[in-house]
C-alpha positions in Angstrom: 34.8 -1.9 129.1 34.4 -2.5 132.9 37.7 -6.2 133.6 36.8 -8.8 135.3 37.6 -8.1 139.6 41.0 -9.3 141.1 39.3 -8.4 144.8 40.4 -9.7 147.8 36.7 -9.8 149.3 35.1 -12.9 149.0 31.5 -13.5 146.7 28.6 -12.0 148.4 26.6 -15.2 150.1 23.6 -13.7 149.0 23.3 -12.6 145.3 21.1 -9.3 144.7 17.9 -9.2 145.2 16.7 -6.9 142.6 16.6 -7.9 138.7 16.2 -4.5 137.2 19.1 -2.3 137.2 18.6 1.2 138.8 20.4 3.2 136.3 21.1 1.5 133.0 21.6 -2.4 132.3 25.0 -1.2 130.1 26.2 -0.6 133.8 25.6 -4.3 134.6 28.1 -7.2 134.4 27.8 -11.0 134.9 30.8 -10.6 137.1 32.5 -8.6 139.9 34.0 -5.3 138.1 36.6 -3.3 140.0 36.9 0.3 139.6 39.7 2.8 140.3 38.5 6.3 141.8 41.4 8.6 141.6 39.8 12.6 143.4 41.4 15.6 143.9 41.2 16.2 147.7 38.2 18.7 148.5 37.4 19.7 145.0 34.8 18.2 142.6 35.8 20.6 139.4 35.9 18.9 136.1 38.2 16.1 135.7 39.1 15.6 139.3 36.9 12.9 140.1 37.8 10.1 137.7 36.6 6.6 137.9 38.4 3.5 135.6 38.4 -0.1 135.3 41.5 -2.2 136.3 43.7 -1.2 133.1 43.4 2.6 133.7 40.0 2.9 131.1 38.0 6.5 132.0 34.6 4.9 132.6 32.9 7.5 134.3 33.4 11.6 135.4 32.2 13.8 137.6 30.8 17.2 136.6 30.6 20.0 139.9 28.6 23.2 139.7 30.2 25.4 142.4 28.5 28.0 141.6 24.5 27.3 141.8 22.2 27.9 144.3 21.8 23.9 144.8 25.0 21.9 145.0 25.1 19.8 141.9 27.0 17.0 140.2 26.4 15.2 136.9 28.0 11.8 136.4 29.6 11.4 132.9 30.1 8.8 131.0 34.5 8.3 129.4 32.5 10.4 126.1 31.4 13.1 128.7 27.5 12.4 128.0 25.5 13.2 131.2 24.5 10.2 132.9 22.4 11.2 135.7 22.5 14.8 137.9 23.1 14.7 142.0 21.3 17.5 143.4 21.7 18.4 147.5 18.2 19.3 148.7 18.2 22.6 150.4 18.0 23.0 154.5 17.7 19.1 154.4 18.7 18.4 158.2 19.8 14.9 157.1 22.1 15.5 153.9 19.0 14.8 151.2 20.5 14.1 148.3 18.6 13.4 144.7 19.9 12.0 142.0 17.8 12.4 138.4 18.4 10.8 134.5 20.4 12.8 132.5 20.8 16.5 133.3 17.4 16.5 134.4 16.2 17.8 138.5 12.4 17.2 137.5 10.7 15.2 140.0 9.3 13.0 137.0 12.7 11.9 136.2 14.0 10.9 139.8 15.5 7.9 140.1 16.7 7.7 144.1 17.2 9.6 146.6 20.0 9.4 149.8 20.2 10.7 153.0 22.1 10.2 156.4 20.3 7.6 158.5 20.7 10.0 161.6 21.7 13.4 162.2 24.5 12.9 164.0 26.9 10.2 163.1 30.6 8.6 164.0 30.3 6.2 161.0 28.9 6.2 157.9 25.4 5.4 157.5 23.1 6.4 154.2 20.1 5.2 153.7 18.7 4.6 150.0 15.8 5.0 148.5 14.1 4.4 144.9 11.6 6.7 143.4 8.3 4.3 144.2 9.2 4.1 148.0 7.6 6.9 148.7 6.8 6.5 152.4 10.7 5.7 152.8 9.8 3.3 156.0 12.1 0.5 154.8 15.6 1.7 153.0 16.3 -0.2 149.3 19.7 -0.1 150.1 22.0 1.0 152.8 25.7 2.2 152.8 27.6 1.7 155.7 31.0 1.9 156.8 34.3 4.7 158.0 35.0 7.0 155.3 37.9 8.3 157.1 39.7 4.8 156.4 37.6 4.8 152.7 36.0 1.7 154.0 32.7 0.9 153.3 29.6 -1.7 151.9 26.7 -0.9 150.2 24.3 -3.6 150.9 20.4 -4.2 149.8 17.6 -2.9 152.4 18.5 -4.1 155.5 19.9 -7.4 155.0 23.6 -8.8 154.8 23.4 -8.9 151.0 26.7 -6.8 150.1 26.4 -5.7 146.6 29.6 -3.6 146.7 32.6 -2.6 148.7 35.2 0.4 148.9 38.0 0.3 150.1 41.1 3.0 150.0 44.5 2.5 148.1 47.1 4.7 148.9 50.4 5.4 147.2 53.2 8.2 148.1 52.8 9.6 144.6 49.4 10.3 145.8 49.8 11.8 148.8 52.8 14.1 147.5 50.1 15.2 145.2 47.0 15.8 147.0 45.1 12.9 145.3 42.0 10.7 147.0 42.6 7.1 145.4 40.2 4.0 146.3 39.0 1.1 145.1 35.3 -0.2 144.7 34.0 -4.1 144.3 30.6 -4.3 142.6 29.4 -7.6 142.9 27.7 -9.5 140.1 24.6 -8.0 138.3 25.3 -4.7 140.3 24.7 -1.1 138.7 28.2 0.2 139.1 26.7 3.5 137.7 24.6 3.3 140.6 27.1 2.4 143.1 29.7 5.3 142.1 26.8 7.7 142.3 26.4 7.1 145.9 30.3 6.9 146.5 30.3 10.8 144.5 27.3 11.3 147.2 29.0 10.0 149.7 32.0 11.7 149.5 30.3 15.1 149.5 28.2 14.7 152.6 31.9 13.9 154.1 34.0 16.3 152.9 30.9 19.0 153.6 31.4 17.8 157.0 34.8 17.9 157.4 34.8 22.0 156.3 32.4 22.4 158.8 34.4 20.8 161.3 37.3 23.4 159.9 35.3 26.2 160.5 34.3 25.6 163.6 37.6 24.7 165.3 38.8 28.1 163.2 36.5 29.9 164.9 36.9 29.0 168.0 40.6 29.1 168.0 40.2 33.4 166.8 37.3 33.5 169.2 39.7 32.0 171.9 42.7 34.2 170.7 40.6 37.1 170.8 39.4 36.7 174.1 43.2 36.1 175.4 44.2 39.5 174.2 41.7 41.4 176.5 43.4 40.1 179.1 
């Protein structure tokens, strides 16, 4: 079960303002939970995205599909029963991603959606979406922040509210092993189910990015090469 938060960030000044939870009510605490992410760098196969409470307790997984025609997660519970599937939408020009119940990618059981607030972006911005805003004029909740230094706030619509907050924790055993580890705040009454799907979102559209990136300066380097040895 999800400890009670030893944070450094203070109480959000304004609580939540949304009663239902978005995923499941287990998922919601009377207090600030911290959770543990520990990630295999650029990899989402089984077991390398684990997320745990304070004392080291598996509260959630993350399952990939590498090899499907849509680029799919599904969020596990510590017992490995699905908890809701992330599926990236296809030529999406801002990052779409949807996230369903269970293993389901029927439109009937969609819960949210997420996508980049712009195309082109130095920080982090997602916007976020429930299933009744349709029109998606005004964003439920908004995520904002550098993912380079794994720091980040989720906060509701467009206000101030904060409803949770990452931020990274490194350690050489870490590094020396290739392993992604931050922290996440979810304030009280929060969906932390909800809040570690967006960071599993998250953290694809910016690693997707970051290949990208890779490719591009690869080629350009052979293409440069290339274009030195004719001479």
């Amino acid at each position: 079960m999800a400890q009670f938060s030893t944070s450094p960030f203070p109480p959000s000044a304004n609580p939540l303002p949304i009663n239902a939870p978005i995923i499941s009510p287990h998922f919601c605490a009377s207090y600030p939970v911290d959770l543990s992410i520990v990630r295999k760098v650029m990899t989402f196969r089984d077991g390398d995205f684990v997320v745990t409470d304070i004392n080291g307790n598996i509260i959630f997984k993350v399952k990939g599909s590498a090899f499907s025609l849509h680029s799919n997660r599904v969020l596990l519970d510590a017992a490995g029963n699905p908890i809701v599937t992330l599926r990236q939408k296809l030529m999406s020009a801002h990052d779409r991603w949807q996230v369903f119940r269970g293993e389901s990618t029927n439109l009937s059981d969609l819960i949210f959606t997420v996508k980049r607030s712009s195309m082109f972006q130095w920080k982090t911005k997602l916007d976020v979406f429930l299933a009744n805003n349709t029109d998606e004029k005004v964003c439920d909740f908004k995520v904002k922040g550098s993912w380079s230094e794994r720091s980040c706030v989720v906060y509701a619509g467009e206000s101030s509210s904060i409803v949770a907050q990452m931020h990274k924790k490194t350690t050489v055993k870490s590094v020396l092993i290739g392993k992604d580890n931050f922290m996440v705040t979810v304030y009280p009454n929060v969906d932390h189910g909800f809040i570690v799907t967006l960071i599993v979102i998250l953290t694809a559209i910016n690693e997707a990015a970051q290949q990208a990136a890779g490719t591009g300066a690869a080629v350009g380097s052979a293409a440069g090469a290339a274009v030195a040895s004719a001479f």
